[in-house]
C-alpha positions, 0 to 999 in steps of 0.5 A: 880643473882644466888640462892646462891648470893641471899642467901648471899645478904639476910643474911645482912638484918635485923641484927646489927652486933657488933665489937671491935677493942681492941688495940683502945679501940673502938666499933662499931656496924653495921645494914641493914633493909630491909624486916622489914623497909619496914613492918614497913613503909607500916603501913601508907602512908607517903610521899616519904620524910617522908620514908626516914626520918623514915627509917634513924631513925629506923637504928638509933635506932637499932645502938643506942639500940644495945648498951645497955647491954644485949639488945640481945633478952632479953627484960630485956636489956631495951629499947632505944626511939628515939623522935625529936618533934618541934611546928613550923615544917613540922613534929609535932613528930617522935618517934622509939624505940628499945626492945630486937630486936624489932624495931617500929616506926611512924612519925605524919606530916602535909602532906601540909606542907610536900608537899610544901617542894618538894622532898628533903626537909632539916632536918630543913625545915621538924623540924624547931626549933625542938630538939631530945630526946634519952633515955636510959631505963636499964631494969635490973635495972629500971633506965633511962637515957635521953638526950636532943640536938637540932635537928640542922645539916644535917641529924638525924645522925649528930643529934645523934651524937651531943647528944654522944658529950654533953651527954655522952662525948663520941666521936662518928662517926655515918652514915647512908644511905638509898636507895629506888627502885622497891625491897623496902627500904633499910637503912643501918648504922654504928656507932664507938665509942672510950672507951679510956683507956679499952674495952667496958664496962671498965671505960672512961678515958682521953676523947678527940676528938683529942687522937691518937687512936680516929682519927685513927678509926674515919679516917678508919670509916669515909671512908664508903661510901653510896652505902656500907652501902644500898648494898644488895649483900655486907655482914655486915662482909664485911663492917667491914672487908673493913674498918679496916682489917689493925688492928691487931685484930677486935673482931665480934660478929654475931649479933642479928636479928631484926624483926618489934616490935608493942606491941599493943594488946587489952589485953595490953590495956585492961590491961592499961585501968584497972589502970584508975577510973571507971568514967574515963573508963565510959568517954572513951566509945562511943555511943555503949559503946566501947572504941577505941584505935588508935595504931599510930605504926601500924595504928590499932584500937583495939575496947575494950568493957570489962575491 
């Protein structure tokens, strides 16, 4: 590959590009990881299953964060929490989540049970009875929004999708691929949405799976293949271009960057341990009077002695 194309190929990764179709009153929004999945995956040895599993939840939370207003590379646009959490699966928790283009996440698993899966075990055989939870935090003003769904269909894809569905009444299309190989891990993502009646932003009126409008973008949108979405040398305005170029205007939006996003530092938690009563602090320390916190996100312990 030339110097150039190598360029052109990298400047697809770690990025959500945002777009509008606004004679179809929809939106859409596009993301690849590349160096940043696999900065967040080598925090901890996961099996081969559990990657792919983490890698299509971090592309999800990207897609679905990207969503809040102003979530730009302010952290004042607030934070979108991706968790799915079962008692009787493979998985005991998975948990990503989105601020300001910052992406962190970490899965706890039962590495036996994982291993007697084989290598391309189904969402239920790793979830069971699991249910996911996505919540919305509006930073400009402090209020939260959460949806529960049960963790049922093929892929943590159709999963979000089914919250849209319920929770919001919004008719949502959602993909993700994700591909690993000698040059790391690459997950890719798309997601459309229909705002019947009015752009992004305006009031939904006459929410229906079956308006014209919708079937239309959700047939154009629908067509995106796999290997489109993981392809290194294929730009994100391509994508959009390849899927609806037919339209009489589609409205992009460079995108922001997304980088790797664990908050931990010993000051943040020597900040939170200070809320705690004096007896309560005393009952954390060890043996040598140090208090341990195990970050999950990174794989870091940070060892506190003063508060």
């Amino acid at each position: 590959m030339s110097e150039a194309a190598t360029t052109r190929a990298e400047t697809g990764f770690d990025r959500v590009l945002r777009f509008t179709l606004p004679d179809r009153h929809a939106r859409g929004r596009i993301v690849r990881l590349g160096p940043v999945l696999d900065e967040i995956l080598s925090a901890h040895a996961y099996p081969a299953s559990i990657k792919h599993l983490l890698a299509e939840a971090l592309a999800l939370a990207a897609l679905l964060g990207s969503l809040l207003k102003g979530n730009d590379g302010d952290q004042a646009g607030g934070q979108l929490t991706l968790q799915a959490q079962t008692e009787d699966g493979a998985i005991r928790l998975l948990v990503c989540d989105f601020r300001g283009g910052e992406l962190r996440g970490y899965v706890q698993h039962d590495a036996e049970k994982v291993a007697a899966l084989g290598a391309n075990p189904p969402l239920f055989a790793l979830f069971g009875r699991g249910y996911l939870a996505i919540t919305f935090d509006i930073g400009e003003t402090g209020q939260r929004y959460q949806g529960i769904v049960p963790l049922e269909g093929a892929s943590l894809a159709e999963a979000c999708e089914a919250y849209f569905a319920q929770s919001e009444q919004v008719p949502t299309l959602i993909r993700v691929g994700v591909r690993s190989g000698p040059e790391g891990c690459v997950a890719g993502g798309l997601l459309v949405q229909h705002l019947a009646e009015g752009e992004e932003g305006r009031e939904r009126l006459h929410v229906r799976l079956d308006h014209p409008e919708w079937e239309h973008v959700a047939v154009l949108g629908g067509s995106i293949r796999h290997e489109e979405l993981v392809d290194r040398q294929l730009g994100l305005e391509s994508i959009v271009w390849r899927l609806f170029h037919e339209e009489r205007e589609v409205r992009v939006d460079p995108g922001q960057r997304l980088v790797r996003g664990c908050r931990c530092t010993i000051e943040h938690y020597r900040g939170v341990i200070a809320r705690f009563p004096p007896d309560e602090i005393a009952a954390m320390r060890d043996d040598d009077g140090v208090i341990v916190v195990d970050c999950a996100f990174c794989s870091r312990d940070f060892r506190i002695v003063e508060v």
